[in-house]
N, C-alpha and C positions, 0 to 999 in steps of 0.2 A: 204518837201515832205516826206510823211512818208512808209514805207515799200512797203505796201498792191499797193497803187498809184504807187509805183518802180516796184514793179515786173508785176504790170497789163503793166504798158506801154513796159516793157524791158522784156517779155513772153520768146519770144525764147532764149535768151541771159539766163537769169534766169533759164529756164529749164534748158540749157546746165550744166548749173553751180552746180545744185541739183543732177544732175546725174554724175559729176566728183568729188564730195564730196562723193555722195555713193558710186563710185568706188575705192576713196580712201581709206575711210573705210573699205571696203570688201578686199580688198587686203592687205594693209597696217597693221591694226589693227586685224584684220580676218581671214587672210592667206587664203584667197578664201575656206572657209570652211562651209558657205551657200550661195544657189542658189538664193535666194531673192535679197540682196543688188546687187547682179551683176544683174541679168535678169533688177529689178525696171533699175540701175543706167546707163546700156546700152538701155534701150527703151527709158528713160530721156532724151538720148544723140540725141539720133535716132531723138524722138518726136519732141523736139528743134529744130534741125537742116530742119528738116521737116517745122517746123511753119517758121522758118526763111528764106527759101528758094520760099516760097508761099504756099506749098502745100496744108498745114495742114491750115488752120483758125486761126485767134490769138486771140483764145480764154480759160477761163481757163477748163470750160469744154472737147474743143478738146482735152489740151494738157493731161489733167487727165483721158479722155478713151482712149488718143495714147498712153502712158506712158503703162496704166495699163493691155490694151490688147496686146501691146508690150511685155511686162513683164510676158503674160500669155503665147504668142508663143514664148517666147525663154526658158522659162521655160520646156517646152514641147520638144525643139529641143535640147534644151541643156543638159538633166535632165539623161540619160544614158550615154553618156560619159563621164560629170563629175562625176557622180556613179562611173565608171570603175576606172577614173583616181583616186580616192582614196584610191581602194584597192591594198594595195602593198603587195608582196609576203612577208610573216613573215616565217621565219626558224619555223621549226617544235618546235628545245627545240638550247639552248643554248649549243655549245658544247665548248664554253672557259671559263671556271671557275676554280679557284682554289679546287673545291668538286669534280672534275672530279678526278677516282680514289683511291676514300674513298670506305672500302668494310665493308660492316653492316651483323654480322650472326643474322640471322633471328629467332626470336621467334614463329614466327606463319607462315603456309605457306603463299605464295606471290604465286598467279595467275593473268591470266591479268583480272577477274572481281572481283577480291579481292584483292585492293592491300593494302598495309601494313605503318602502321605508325610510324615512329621513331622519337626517340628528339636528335637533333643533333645542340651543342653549342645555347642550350637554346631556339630554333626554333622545331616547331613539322613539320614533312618533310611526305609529300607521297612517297612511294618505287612503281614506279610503272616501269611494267615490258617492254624494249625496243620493237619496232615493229619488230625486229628480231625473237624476240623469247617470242612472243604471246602465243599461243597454250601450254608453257611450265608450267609447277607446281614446283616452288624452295620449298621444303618439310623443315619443321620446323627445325633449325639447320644449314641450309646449310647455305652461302657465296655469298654474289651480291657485284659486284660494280658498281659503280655510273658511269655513260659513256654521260650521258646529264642532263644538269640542267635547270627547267624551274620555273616559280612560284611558291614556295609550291610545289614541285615536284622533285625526282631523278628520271631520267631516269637510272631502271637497269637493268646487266644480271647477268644470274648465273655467279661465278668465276671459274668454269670448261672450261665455253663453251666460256670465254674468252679466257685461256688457252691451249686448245686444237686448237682456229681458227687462235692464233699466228705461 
């Protein structure tokens, strides 16, 4: 008996099985990170179960428009809350590093639409200015330290307005 003759006679069974393969997959190897292999491998399940209980026809045609319009409405139901559930709140900037309270005298002023480049331990670093104190102009000379670290980025403030808000 070869394949094609298997799965024609054992449809419902066969479908079941194609779609707990791609559920494996999707979750397993995938970490539920697209909506395809789930939507396809739970309408699979669905479809199956449907041919197998009478519903559906045991045909391959049925089970390929149940499968795929299956996979088209859950797709559609499903498709904003699993959007939701993968945005996770990200902290602004890093506030545990070892470069927290490194203080760099500036060369050139530092504004919050100008911010400033330094090399620091062979890395070129953005100096750019805390959401605190946005609005502010650290003038050529003066004194920031680093208070958050983010990608290519120090989060800093002036070393005044540190010392005065202790």
């Amino acid at each position: 008996m070869d394949l094609m003759s298997y799965l024609q006679t054992n449809l419902a069974e066969s479908t079941i099985i194609i779609g707990l393969v791609l559920l494996i997959i999707e979750v397993w190897l995938l970490g539920l990170s697209t909506i395809v292999l789930l939507a396809f491998g739970v309408s699979a399940i669905i479809t199956g179960s449907l041919v197998w209980v009478g519903i559906f026809p045991e045909t391959l045609t049925s089970v390929i428009a149940g499968s795929g319009i299956g996979a088209g409405v859950l797709t559609a139901i499903l498709w904003r809350p699993l959007k939701r559930s993968q945005k996770s709140p990200r902290p602004e900037y890093n506030i545990h590093s070892d470069f927290i309270g490194l203080v760099f005298e500036l060369e050139e002023p530092l504004d919050a639409d100008h911010p400033v480049m330094v090399k620091y331990s062979g890395v070129s670093w953005k100096l750019v200015l805390g959401s605190i104190h946005r609005n502010e102009i650290v003038p050529a000379g003066g004194s920031v330290r680093v208070t958050a670290v983010d990608v290519g980025k120090f989060m800093v403030e002036p070393v005044e307005a540190l010392e005065s808000g202790s």
